[in-house]
N, C-alpha and C positions, 0 to 999 in steps of 0.2 A: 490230195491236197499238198500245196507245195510248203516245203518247210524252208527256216531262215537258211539253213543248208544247202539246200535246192538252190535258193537264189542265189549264194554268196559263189555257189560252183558256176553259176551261167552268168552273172557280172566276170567273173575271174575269167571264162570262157572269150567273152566280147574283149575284155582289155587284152587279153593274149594275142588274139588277131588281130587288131588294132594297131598293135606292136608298141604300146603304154609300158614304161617301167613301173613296175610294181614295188615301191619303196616298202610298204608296209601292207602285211595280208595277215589278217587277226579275225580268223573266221569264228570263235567264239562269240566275240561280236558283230560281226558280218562288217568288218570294215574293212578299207583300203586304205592306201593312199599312194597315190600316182604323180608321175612326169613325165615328162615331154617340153624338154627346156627350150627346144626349136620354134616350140607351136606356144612359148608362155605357161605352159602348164607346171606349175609347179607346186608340190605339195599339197593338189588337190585331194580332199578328202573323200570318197564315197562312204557311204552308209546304208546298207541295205537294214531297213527299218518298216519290215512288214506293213503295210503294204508297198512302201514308194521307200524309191533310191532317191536319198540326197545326196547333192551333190554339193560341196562347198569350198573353195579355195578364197582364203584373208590374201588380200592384196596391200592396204597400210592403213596403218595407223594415223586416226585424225588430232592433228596437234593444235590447229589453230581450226576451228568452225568456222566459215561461214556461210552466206546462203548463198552466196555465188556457187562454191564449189558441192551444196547438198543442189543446186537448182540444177548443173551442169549434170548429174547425176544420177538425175530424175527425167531430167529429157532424153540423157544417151539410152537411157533403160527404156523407151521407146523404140529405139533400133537395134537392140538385142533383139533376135531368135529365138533363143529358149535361156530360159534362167532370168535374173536380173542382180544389178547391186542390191546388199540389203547393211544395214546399219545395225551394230551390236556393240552397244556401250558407245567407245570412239574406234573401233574397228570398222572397213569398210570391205567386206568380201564379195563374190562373186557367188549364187545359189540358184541352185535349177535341183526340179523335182521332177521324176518319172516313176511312172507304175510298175513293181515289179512282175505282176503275175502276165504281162502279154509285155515286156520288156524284150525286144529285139535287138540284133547289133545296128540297123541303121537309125534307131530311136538313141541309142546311144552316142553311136558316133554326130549325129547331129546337135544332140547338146555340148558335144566333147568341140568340135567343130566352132560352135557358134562362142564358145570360151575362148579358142584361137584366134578368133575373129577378133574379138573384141580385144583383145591384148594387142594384136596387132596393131586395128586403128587406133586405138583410145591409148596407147601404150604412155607417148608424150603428155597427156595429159593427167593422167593417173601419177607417172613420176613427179609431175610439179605438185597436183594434191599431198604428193607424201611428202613433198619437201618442206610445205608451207608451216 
């Protein structure tokens, strides 16, 4: 049986090869947090949280609501890969869930990947949501 241990050493294992800066590694609590400012990653946070690795990076703060920019948000989450926006309180982050007991590096890098992606294209539109 794999312990939180286990996993927090094979998450650390995958970002290592990856070549992910590892900002914060708090293996009591089987946490990370990572960058890769090239690819938009920034200050994502992992969680190994028996059974599944979350995965979470806050992108901005909602100052002004409205349903244009939750409607806008709710269609891009459509063309996401893995993960989607999710909404907490007026925070608007980016979260993807994987399993850690058959957790590989290409299941990883393909969530880690499709967060790049998405900063990429949606970059412009994300910074006017934070501005509003």
């Amino acid at each position: 049986m794999k312990t939180k241990q286990n996993y927090f050493e094979k998450v650390k294992e995958h970002l290592v090869e990856l070549d992910y800066i590892l900002k914060v590694e708090d293996e009591a609590n089987g946490m990370f947090v990572i960058d890769r400012q090239e690819d938009g990653i920034h200050n994502l946070i992992l969680d190994c949280e028996d059974p599944i690795l979350i995965m979470e990076q806050f992108l901005f703060e909602v100052k002004n609501p409205s349903l244009e920019m939750y409607k806008s948000l709710l269609i891009k989450n459509r063309d996401i890969i893995h993960g989607a926006f999710v909404l907490e309180e007026n925070r608007i982050s980016f979260r993807d869930t994987l399993q850690l007991e058959n957790l590989d590096r290409n299941e990883l890098e393909g969530s880690l990947n499709s967060l790049s992606l998405l900063m990429t294209e949606y970059n412009n539109e994300l910074i006017a949501f934070s501005k509003q």
